[in-house]
C-alpha positions as CSV (number, residue, x, y, z in Angstrom):
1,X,143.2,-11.5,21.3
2,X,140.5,-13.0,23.0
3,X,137.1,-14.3,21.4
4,X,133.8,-13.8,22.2
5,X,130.7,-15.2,20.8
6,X,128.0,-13.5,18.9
7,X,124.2,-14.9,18.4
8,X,123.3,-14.5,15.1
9,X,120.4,-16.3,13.2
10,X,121.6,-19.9,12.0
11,X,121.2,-19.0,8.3
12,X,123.1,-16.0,8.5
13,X,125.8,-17.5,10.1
14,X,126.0,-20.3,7.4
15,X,126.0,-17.6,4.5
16,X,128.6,-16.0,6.4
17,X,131.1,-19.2,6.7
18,X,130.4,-19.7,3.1
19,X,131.6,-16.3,1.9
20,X,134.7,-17.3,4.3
21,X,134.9,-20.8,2.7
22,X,135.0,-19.3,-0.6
23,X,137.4,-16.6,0.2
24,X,139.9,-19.5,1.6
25,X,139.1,-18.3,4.7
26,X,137.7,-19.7,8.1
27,X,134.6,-17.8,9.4
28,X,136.7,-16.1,12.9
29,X,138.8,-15.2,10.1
30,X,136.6,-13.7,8.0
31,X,134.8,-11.7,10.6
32,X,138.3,-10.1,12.0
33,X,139.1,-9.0,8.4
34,X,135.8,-8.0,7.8
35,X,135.8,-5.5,11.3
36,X,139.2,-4.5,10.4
37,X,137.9,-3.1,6.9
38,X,135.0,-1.3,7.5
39,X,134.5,2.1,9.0
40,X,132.3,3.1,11.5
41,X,130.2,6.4,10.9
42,X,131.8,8.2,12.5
43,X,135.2,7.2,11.1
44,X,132.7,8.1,7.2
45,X,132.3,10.9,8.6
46,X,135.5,11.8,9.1
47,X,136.9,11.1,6.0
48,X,133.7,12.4,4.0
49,X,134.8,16.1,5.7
50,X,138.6,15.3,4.7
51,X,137.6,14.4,1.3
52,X,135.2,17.9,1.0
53,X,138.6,19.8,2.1
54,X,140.6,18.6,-0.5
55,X,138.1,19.2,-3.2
56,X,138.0,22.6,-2.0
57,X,141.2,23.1,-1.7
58,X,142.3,21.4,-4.9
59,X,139.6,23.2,-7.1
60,X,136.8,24.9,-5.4
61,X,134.4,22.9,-5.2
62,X,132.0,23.4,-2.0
63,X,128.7,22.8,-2.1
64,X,126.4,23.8,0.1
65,X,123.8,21.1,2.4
66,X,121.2,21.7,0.0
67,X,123.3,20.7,-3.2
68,X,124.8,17.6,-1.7
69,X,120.9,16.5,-1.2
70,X,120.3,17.6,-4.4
71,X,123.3,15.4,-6.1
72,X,122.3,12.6,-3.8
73,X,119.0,12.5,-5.0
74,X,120.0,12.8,-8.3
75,X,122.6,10.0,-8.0
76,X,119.8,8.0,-6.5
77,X,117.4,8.9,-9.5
78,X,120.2,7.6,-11.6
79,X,121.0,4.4,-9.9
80,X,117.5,3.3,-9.7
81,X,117.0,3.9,-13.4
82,X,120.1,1.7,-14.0
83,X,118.7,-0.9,-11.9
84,X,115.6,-0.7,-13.4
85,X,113.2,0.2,-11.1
C-alpha cells in the first residue's frame, strides 16, 4: 500500500494522533482503520434501503417520504430535549 500525505490544520492533526495514542495506536494507523470503518453515502444509502426491505418484509412496516421526515423530526425534537437545548 502506498502512502500519501494529507494537509490538514496542525491542531487537528494533533487531536487526531492523540485519539490514536490513546487507542494504542499510531496516527497512519488510526486513519487506515478509521477509512476502513466508515461508509460513504452512498454505501448509507445502500444499506438504509436494505434495512427498509427487511422491515417490510419482516413486518410491514413502510413508511412513506413524508413519515420518515416526520419521525426524523420527531427524533430530532427528542434528542435536543435530551441534550437540553
Amino acid at each position: 500500500m502506498s502512502d500519501a500525505n494529507v494537509r490538514i490544520p496542525e491542531e487537528a492533526k494533533d487531536r487526531l494522533a492523540a485519539i490514536a495514542a490513546a487507542e494504542g495506536l499510531s496516527l497512519r494507523a488510526y486513519l487506515a482503520r478509521l477509512a476502513e470503518t466508515m461508509l460513504t453515502p452512498s454505501e448509507r444509502a445502500e444499506r438504509a434501503e436494505k434495512a427498509r426491505a427487511a422491515l417490510k418484509d419482516w413486518n410491514g412496516y413502510a413508511p412513506t417520504a413524508a413519515e420518515e421526515r416526520d419521525l426524523d423530526s420527531e427524533l430530532d425534537r427528542r434528542l435536543a430535549e435530551a441534550a437540553g437545548q
